[in-house]
C-alpha positions as MATLAB code, in Angstrom:
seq = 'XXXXXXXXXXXXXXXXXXXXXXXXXXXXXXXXXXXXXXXXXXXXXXXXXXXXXXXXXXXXXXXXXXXXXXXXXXXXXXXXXXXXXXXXXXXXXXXXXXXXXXXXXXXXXXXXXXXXXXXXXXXXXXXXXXXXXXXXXXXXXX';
ca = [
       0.000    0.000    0.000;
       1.168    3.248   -1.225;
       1.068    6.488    1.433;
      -1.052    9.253    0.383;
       0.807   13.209    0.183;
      -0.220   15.057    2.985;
      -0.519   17.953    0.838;
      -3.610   15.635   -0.558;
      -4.950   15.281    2.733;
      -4.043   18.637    4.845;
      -6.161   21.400    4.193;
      -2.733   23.709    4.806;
      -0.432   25.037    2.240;
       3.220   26.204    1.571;
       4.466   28.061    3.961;
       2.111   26.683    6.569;
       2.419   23.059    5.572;
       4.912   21.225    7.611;
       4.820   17.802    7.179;
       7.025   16.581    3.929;
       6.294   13.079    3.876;
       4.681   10.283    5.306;
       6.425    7.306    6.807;
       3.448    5.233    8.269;
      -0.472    5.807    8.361;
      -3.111    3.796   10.637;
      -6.554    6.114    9.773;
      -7.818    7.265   13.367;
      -5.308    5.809   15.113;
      -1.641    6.834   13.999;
       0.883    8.596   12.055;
       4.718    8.771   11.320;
       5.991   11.529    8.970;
       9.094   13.637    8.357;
       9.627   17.407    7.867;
      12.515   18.479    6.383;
      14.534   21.081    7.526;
      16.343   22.962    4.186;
      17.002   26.164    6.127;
      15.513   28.198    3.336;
      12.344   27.972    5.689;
      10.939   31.928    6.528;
      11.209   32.121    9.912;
      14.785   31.025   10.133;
      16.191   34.499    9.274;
      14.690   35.892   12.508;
      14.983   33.132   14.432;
      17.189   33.540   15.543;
      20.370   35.772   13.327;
      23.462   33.915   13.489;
      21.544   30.830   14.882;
      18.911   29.595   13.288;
      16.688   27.441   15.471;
      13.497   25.888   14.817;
      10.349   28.030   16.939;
       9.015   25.195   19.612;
       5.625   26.751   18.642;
       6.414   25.527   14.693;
       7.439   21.792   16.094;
       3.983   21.380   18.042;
       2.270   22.340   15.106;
       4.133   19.947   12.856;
       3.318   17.397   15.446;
      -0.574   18.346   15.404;
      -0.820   18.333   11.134;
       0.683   14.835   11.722;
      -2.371   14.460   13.812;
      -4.445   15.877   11.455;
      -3.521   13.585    8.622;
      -4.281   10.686   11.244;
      -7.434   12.452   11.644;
      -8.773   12.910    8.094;
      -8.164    9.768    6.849;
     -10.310    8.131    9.172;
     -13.717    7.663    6.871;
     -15.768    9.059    9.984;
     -14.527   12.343    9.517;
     -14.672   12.763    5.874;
     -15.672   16.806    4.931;
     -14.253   17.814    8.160;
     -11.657   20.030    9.282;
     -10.005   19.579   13.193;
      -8.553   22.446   14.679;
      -6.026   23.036   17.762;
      -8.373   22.663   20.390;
      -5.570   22.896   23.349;
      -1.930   21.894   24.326;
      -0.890   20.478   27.291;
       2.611   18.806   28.799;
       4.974   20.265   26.044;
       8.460   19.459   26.283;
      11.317   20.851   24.295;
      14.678   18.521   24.490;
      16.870   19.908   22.027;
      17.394   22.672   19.021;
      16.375   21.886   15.586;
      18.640   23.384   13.203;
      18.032   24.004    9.429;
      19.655   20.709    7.562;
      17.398   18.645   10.680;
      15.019   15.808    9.556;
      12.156   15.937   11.995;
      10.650   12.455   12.476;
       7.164   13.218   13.621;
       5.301   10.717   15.388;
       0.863   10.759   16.742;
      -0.833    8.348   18.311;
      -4.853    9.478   18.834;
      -6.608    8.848   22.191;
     -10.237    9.387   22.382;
     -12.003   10.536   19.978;
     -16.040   11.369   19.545;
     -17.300   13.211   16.447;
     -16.569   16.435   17.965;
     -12.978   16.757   19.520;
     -10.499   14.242   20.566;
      -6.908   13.879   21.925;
      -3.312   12.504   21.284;
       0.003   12.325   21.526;
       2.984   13.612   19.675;
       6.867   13.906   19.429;
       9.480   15.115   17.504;
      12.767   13.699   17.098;
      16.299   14.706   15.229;
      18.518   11.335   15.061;
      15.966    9.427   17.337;
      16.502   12.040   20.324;
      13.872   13.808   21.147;
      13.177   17.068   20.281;
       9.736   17.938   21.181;
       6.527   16.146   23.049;
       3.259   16.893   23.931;
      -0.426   16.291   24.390;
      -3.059   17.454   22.336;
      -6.338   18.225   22.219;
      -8.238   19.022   19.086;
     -12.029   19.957   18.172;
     -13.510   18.537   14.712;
     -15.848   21.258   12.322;
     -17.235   21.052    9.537;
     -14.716   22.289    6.547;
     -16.907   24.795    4.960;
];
């Protein structure tokens, strides 16, 4: 079985699209996926000047468009569009530097039509870079 693009399945778009590649798909349940890290990225110019680091804030959404893709492939939420309902227990382990490959990695917790949860991480060479809990609401996409 082939992987799907996330750009096929995300709803988000260059520059806001930060998930390259998928690695591993279970619909509703979990996802594995890469983002990387060229250094030609926007926000790497101011931040920060002379050392470019990857904003925490830009990981945990990485992590949640991971979830996302988890999300909308699940047949049960077909036409629908989950948003960042809340964040909770974020960790940051270690700098992501342009050049990086970000391993992404979600595993969803409960889940009703209307909002759910989960659980991401980021790594760089299997160390972790980033972790948290999520917590997302599901809308209708138009």
């Amino acid at each position: 079985m082939s992987l799907p693009r996330p750009i096929d399945i995300l709803p988000h778009r260059p520059p806001f699209l930060f998930v390259d590649k998928l690695l591993a798909l279970e619909p509703g349940q979990s996802a594995r996926g890469i983002w990387h890290l060229t250094g030609d990225e926007w926000f790497f110019p101011g931040h920060f000047p002379g050392r470019p680091t990857l904003p925490g804030v830009l990981q945990t959404e990485a992590i949640a468009q991971l979830g996302a893709v988890a999300v909308l492939t699940d047949e049960r939420f077909a036409g629908k569009l989950p948003l960042f309902g809340g964040l909770d227990s974020a960790r940051f382990r270690r700098q992501v530097v342009p050049g990086d490959i970000l391993t992404l990695e979600v595993e969803l917790g409960r889940m009703s039509a209307r909002a759910g949860k989960g659980t991401g991480r980021a790594l760089v060479n299997d160390q972790v870079a980033c972790e948290a809990s999520l917590l997302f609401v599901v809308v209708d996409a138009t």
